[in-house]
PyMOL Python script that loads the backbone (N, CA, C, O; Angstrom):
from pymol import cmd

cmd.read_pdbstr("""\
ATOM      1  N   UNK A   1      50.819  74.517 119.185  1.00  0.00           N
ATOM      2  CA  UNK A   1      51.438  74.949 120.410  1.00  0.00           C
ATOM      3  C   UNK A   1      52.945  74.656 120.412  1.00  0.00           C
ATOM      4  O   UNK A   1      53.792  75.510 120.674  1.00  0.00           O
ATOM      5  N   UNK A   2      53.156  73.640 120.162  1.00  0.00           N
ATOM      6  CA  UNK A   2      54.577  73.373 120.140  1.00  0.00           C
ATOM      7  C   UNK A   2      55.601  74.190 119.136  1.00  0.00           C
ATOM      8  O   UNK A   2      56.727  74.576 119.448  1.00  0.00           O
ATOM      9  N   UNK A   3      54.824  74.398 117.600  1.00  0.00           N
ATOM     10  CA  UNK A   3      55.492  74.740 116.854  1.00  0.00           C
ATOM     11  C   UNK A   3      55.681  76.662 117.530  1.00  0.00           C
ATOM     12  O   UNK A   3      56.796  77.175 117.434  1.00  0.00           O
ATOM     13  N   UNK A   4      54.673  77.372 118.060  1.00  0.00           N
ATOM     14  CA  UNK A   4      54.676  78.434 118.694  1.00  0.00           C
ATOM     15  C   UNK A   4      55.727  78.501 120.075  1.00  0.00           C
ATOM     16  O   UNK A   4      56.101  79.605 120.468  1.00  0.00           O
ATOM     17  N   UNK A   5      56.080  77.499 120.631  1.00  0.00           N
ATOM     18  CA  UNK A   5      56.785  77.251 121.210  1.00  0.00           C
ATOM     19  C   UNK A   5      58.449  77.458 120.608  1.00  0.00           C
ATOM     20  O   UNK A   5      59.330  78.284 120.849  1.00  0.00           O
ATOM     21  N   UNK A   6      58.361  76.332 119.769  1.00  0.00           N
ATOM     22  CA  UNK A   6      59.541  76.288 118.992  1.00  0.00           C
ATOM     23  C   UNK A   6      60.086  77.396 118.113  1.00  0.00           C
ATOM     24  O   UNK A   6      61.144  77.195 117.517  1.00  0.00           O
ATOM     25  N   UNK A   7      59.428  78.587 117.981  1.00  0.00           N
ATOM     26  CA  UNK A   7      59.448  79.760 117.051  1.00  0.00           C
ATOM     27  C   UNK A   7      60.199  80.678 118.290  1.00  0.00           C
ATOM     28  O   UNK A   7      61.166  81.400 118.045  1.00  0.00           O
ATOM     29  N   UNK A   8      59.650  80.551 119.549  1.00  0.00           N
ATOM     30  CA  UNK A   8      59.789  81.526 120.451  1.00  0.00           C
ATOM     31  C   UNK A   8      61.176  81.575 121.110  1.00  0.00           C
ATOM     32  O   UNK A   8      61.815  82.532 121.548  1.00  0.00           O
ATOM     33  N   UNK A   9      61.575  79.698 121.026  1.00  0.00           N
ATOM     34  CA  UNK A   9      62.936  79.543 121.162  1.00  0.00           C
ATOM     35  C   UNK A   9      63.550  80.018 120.003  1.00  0.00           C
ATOM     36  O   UNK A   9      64.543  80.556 120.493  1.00  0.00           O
ATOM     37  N   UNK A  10      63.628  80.172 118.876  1.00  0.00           N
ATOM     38  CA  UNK A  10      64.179  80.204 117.958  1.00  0.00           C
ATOM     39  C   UNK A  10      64.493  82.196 118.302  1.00  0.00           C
ATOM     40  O   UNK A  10      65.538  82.816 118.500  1.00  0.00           O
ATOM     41  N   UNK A  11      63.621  82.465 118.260  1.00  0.00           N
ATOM     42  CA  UNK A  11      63.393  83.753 118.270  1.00  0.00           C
ATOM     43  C   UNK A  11      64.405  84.614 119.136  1.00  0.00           C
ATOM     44  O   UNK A  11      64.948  85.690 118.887  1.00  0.00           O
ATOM     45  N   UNK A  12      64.480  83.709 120.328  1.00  0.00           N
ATOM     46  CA  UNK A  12      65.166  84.160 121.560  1.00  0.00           C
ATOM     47  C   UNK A  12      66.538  83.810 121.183  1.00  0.00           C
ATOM     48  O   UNK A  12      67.422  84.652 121.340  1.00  0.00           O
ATOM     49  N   UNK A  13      66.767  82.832 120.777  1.00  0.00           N
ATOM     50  CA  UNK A  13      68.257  82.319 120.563  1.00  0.00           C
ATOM     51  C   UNK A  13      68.856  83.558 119.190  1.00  0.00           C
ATOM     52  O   UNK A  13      70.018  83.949 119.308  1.00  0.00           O
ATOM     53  N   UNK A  14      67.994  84.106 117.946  1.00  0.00           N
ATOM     54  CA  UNK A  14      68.330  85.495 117.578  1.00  0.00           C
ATOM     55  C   UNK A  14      68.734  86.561 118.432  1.00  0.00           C
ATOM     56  O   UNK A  14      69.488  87.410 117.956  1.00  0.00           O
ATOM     57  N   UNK A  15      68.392  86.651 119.511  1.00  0.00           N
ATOM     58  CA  UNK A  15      67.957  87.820 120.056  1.00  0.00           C
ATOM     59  C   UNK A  15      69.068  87.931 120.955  1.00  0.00           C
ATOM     60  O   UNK A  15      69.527  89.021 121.297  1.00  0.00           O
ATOM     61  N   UNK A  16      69.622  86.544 121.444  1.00  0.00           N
ATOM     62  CA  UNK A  16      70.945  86.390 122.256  1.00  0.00           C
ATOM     63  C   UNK A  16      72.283  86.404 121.116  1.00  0.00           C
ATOM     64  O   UNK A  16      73.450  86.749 121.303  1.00  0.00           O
ATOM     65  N   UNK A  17      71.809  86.041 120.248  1.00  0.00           N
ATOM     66  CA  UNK A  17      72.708  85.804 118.620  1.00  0.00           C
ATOM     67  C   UNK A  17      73.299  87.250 118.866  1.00  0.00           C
ATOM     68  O   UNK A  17      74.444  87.358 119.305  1.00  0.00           O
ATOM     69  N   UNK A  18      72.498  88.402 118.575  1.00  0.00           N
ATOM     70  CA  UNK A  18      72.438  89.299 118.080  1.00  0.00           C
ATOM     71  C   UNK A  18      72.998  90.521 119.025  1.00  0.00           C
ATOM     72  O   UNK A  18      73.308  91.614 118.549  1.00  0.00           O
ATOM     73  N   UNK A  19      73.100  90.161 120.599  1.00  0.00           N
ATOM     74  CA  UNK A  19      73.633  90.398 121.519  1.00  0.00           C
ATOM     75  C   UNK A  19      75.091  90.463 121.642  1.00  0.00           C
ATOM     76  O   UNK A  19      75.890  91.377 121.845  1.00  0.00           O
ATOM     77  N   UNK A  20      75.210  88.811 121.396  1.00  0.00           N
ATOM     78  CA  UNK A  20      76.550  88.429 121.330  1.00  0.00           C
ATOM     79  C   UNK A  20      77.476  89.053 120.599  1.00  0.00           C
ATOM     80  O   UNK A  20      78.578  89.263 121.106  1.00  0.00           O
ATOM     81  N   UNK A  21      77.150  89.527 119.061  1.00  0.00           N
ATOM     82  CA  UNK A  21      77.520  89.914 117.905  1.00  0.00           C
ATOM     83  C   UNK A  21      77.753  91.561 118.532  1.00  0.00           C
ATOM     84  O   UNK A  21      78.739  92.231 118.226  1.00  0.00           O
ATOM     85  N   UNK A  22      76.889  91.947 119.257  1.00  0.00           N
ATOM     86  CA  UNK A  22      77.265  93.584 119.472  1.00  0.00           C
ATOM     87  C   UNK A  22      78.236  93.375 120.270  1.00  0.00           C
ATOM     88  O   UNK A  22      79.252  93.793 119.714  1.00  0.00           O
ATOM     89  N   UNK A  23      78.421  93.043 121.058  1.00  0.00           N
ATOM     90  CA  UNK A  23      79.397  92.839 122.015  1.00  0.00           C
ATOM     91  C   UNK A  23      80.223  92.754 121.474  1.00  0.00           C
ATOM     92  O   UNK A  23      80.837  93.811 121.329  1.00  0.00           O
ATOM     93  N   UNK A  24      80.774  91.602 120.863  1.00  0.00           N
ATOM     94  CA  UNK A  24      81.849  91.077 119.879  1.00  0.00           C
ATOM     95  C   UNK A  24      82.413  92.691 119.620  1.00  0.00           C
ATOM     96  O   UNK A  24      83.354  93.263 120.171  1.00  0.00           O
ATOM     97  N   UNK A  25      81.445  93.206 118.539  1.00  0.00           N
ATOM     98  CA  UNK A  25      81.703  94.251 117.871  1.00  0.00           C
ATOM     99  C   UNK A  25      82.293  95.409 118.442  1.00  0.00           C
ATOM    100  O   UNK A  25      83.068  96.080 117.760  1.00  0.00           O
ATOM    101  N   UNK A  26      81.981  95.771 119.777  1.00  0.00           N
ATOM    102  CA  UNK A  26      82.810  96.289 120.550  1.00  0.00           C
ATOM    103  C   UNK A  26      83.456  96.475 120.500  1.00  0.00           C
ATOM    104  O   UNK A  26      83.972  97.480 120.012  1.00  0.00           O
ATOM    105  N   UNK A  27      84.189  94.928 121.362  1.00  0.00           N
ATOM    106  CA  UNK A  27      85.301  94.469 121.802  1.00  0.00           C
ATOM    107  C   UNK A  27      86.168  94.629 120.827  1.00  0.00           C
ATOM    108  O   UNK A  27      87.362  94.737 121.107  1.00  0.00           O
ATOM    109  N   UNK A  28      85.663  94.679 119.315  1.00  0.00           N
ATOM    110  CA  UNK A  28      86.865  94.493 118.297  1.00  0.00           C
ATOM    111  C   UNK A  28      86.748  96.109 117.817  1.00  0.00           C
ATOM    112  O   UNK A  28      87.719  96.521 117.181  1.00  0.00           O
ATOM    113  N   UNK A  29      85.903  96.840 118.006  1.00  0.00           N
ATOM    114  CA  UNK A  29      86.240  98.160 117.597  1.00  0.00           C
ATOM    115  C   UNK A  29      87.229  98.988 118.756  1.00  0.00           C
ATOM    116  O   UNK A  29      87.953  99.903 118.363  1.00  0.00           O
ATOM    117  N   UNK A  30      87.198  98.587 120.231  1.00  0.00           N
ATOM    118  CA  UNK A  30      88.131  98.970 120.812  1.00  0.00           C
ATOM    119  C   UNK A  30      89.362  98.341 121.149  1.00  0.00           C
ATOM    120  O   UNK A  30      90.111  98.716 122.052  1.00  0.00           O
ATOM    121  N   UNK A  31      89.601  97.074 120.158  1.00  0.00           N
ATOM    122  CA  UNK A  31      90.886  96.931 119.869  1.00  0.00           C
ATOM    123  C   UNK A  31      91.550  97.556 118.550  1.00  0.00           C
ATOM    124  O   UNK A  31      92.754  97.797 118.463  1.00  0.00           O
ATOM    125  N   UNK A  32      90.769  97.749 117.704  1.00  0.00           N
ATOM    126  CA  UNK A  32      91.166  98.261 116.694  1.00  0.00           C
ATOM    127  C   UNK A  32      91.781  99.615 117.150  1.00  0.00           C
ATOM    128  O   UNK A  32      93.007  99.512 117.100  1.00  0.00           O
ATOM    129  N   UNK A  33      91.455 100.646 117.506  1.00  0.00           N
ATOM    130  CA  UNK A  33      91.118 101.632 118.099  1.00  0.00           C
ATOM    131  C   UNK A  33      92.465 102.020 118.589  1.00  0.00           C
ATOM    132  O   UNK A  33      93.177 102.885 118.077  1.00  0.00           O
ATOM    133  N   UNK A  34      92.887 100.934 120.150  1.00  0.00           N
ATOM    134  CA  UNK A  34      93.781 100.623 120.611  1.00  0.00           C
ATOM    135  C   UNK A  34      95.127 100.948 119.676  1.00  0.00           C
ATOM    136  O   UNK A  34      96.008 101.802 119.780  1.00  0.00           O
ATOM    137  N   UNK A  35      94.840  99.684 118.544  1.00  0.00           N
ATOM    138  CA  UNK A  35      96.135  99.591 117.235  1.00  0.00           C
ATOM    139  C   UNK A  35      96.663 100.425 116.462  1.00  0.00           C
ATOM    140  O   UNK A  35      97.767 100.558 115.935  1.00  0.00           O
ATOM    141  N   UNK A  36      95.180 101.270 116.477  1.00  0.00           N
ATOM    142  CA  UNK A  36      95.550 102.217 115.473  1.00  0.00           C
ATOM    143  C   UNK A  36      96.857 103.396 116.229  1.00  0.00           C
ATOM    144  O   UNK A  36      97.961 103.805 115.867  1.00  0.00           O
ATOM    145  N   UNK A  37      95.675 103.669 117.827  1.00  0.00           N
ATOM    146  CA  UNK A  37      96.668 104.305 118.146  1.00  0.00           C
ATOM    147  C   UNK A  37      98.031 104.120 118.376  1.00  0.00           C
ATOM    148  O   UNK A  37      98.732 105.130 118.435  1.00  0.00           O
ATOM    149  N   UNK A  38      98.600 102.897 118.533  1.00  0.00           N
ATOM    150  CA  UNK A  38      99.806 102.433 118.757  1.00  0.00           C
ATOM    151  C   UNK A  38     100.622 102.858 117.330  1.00  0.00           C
ATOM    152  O   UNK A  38     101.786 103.252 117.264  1.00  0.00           O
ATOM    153  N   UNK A  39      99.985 102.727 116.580  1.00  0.00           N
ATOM    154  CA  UNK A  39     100.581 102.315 115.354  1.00  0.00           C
ATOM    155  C   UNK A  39     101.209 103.863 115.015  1.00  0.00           C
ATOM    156  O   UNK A  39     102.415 104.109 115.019  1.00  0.00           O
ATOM    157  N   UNK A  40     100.115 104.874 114.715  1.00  0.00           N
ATOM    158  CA  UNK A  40      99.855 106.469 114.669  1.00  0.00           C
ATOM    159  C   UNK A  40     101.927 106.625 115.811  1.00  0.00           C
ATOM    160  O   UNK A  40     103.031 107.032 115.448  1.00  0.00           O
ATOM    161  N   UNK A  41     101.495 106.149 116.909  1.00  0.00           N
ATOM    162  CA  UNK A  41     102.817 106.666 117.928  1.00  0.00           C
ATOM    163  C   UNK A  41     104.117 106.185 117.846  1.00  0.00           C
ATOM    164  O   UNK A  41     105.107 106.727 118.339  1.00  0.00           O
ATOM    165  N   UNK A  42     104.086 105.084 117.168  1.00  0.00           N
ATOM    166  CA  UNK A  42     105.345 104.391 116.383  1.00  0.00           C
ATOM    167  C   UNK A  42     105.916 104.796 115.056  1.00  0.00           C
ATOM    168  O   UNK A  42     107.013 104.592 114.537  1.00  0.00           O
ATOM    169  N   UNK A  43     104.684 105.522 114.611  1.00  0.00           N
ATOM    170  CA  UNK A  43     104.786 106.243 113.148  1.00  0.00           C
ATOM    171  C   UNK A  43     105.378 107.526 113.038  1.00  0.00           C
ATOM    172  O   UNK A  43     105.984 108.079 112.121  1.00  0.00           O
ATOM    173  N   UNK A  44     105.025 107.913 114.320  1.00  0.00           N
ATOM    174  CA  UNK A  44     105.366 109.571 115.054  1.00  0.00           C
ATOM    175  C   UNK A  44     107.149 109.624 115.228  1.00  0.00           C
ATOM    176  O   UNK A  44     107.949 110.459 114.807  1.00  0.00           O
ATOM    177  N   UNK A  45     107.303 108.714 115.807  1.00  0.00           N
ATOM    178  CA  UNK A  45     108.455 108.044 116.646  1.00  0.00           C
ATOM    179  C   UNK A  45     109.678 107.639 115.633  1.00  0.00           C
ATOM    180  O   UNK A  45     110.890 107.852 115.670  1.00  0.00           O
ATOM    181  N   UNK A  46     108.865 106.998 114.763  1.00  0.00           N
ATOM    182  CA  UNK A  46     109.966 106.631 114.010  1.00  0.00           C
ATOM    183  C   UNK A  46     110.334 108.002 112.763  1.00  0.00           C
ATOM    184  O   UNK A  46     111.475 108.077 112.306  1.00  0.00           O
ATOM    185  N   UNK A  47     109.621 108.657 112.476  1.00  0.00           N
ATOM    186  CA  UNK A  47     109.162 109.788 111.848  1.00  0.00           C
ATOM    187  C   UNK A  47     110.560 110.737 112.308  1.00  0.00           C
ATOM    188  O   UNK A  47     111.529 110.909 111.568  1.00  0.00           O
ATOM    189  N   UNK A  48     110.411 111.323 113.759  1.00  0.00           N
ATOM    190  CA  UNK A  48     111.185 111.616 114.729  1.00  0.00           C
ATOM    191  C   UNK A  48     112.798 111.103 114.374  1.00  0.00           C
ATOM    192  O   UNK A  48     113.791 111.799 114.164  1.00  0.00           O
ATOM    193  N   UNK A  49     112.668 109.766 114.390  1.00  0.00           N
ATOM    194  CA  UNK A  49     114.016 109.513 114.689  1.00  0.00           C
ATOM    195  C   UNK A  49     114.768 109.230 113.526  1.00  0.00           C
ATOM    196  O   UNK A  49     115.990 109.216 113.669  1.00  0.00           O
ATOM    197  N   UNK A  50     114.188 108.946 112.136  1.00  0.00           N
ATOM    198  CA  UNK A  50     114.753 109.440 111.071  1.00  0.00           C
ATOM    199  C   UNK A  50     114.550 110.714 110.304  1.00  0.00           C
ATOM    200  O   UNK A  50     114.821 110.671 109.104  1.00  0.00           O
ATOM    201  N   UNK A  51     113.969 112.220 110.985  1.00  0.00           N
ATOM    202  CA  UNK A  51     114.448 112.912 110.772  1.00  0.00           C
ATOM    203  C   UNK A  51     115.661 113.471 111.409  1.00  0.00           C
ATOM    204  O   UNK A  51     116.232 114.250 110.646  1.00  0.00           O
ATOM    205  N   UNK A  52     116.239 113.332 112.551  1.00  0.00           N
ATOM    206  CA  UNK A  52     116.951 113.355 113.794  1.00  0.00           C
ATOM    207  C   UNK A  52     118.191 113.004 112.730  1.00  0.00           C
ATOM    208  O   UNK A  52     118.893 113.840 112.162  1.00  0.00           O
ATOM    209  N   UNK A  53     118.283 111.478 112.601  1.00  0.00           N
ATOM    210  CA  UNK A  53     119.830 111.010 111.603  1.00  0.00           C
ATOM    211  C   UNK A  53     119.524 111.850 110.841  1.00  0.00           C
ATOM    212  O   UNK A  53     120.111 112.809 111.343  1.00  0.00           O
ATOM    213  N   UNK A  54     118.752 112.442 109.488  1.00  0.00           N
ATOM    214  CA  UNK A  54     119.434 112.882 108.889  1.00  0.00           C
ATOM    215  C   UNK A  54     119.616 114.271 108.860  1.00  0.00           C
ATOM    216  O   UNK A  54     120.245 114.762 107.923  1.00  0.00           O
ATOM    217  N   UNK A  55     119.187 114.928 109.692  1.00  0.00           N
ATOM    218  CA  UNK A  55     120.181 116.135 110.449  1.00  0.00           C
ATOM    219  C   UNK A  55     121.470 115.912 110.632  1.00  0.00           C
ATOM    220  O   UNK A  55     122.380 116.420 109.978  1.00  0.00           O
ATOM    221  N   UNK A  56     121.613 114.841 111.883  1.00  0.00           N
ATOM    222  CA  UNK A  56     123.126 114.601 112.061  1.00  0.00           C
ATOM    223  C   UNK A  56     124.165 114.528 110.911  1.00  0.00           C
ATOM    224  O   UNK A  56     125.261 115.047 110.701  1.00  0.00           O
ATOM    225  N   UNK A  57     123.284 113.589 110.201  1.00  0.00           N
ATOM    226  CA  UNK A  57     123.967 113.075 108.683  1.00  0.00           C
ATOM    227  C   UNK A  57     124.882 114.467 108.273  1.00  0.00           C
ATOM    228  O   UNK A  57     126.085 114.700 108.379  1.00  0.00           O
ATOM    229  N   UNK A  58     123.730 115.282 107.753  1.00  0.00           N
ATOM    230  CA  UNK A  58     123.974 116.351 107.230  1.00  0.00           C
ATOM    231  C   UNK A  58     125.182 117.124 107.640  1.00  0.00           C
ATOM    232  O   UNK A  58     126.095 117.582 106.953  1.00  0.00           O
ATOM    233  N   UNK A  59     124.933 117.166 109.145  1.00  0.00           N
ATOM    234  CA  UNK A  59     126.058 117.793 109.868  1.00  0.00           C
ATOM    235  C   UNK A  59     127.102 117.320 109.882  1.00  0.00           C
ATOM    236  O   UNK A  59     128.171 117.928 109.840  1.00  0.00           O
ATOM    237  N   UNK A  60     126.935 116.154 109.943  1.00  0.00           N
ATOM    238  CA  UNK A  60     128.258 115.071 110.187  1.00  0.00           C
ATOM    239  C   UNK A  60     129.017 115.277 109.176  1.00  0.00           C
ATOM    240  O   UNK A  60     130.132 115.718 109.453  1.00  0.00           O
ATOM    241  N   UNK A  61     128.739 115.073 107.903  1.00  0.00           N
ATOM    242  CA  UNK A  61     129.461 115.408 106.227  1.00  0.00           C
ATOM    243  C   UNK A  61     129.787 116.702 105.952  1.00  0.00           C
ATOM    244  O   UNK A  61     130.646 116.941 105.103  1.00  0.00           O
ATOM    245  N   UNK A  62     129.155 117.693 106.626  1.00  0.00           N
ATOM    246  CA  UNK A  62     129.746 118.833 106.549  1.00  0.00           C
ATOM    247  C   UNK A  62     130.497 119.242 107.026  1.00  0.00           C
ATOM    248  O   UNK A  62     130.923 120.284 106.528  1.00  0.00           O
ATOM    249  N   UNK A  63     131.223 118.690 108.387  1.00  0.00           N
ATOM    250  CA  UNK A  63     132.213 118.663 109.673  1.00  0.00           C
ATOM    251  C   UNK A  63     133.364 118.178 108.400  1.00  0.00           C
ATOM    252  O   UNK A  63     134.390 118.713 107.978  1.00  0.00           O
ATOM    253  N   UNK A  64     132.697 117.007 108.068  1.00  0.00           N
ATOM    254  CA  UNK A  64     133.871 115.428 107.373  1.00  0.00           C
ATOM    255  C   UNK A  64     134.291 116.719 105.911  1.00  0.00           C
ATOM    256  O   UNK A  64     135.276 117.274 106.397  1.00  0.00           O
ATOM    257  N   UNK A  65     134.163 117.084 105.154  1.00  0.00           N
ATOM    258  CA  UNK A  65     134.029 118.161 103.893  1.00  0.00           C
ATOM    259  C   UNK A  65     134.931 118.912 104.323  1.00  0.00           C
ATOM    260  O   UNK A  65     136.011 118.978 103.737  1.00  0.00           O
ATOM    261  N   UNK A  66     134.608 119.778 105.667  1.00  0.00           N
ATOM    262  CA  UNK A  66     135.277 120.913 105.665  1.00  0.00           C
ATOM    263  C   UNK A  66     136.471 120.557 106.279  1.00  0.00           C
ATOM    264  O   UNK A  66     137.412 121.154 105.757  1.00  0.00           O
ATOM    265  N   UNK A  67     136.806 119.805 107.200  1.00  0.00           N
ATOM    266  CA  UNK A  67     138.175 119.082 107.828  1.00  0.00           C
ATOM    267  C   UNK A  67     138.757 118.568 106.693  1.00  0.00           C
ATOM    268  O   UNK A  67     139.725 118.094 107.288  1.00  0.00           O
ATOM    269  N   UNK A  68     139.051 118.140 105.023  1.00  0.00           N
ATOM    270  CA  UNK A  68     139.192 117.518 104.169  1.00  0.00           C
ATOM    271  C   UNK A  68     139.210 118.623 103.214  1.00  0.00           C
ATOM    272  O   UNK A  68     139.579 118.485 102.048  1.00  0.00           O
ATOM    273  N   UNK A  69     138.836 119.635 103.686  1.00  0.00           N
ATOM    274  CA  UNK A  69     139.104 120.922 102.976  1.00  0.00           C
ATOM    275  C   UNK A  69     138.607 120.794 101.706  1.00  0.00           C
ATOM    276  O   UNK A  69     139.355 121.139 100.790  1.00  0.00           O
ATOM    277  N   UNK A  70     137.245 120.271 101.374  1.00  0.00           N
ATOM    278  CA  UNK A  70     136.679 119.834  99.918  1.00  0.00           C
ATOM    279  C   UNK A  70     135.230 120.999  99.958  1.00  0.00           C
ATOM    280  O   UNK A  70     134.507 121.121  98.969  1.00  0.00           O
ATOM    281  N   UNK A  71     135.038 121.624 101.000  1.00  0.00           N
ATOM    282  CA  UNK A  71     134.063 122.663 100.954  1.00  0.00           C
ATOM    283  C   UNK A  71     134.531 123.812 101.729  1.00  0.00           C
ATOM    284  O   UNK A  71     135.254 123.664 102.714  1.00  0.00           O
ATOM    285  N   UNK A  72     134.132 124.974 101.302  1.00  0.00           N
ATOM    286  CA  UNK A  72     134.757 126.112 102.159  1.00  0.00           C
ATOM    287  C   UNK A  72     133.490 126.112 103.713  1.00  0.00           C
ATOM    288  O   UNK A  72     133.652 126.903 104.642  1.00  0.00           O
TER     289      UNK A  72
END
""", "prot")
cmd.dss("prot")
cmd.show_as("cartoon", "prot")
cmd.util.cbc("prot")
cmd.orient("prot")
């Protein structure tokens, strides 16, 4: 009896184990989730803003060239 006892706790304390662990799992797949997207929009962003300079760039040296009369 006792040892049937003691199995049943055991059993239950899996069963809350195993609970816990989904949860967990969640919680960390919708932070991940979260990161990624952050990451994806900073990637976008920065993507953005160094193609942006080197447009300007481009333009800028071609302004600087032709004032210097080194390109027609």
């Amino acid at each position: 009896m006792i040892i049937l006892s003691r199995l049943e706790d055991l059993s239950a304390a899996i069963v809350s184990d195993f609970a816990y662990m989904k949860q967990r799992e969640e919680e960390m797949r919708d932070t991940n989730e979260s990161t990624n997207n952050k990451v994806l929009y900073f990637s976008i962003f920065s993507m953005h803003c160094l193609m942006s300079l080197a447009i300007w760039q481009v333009l800028y040296l071609r302004r600087y060239f032709k004032a210097k009369k080194l390109i027609d």
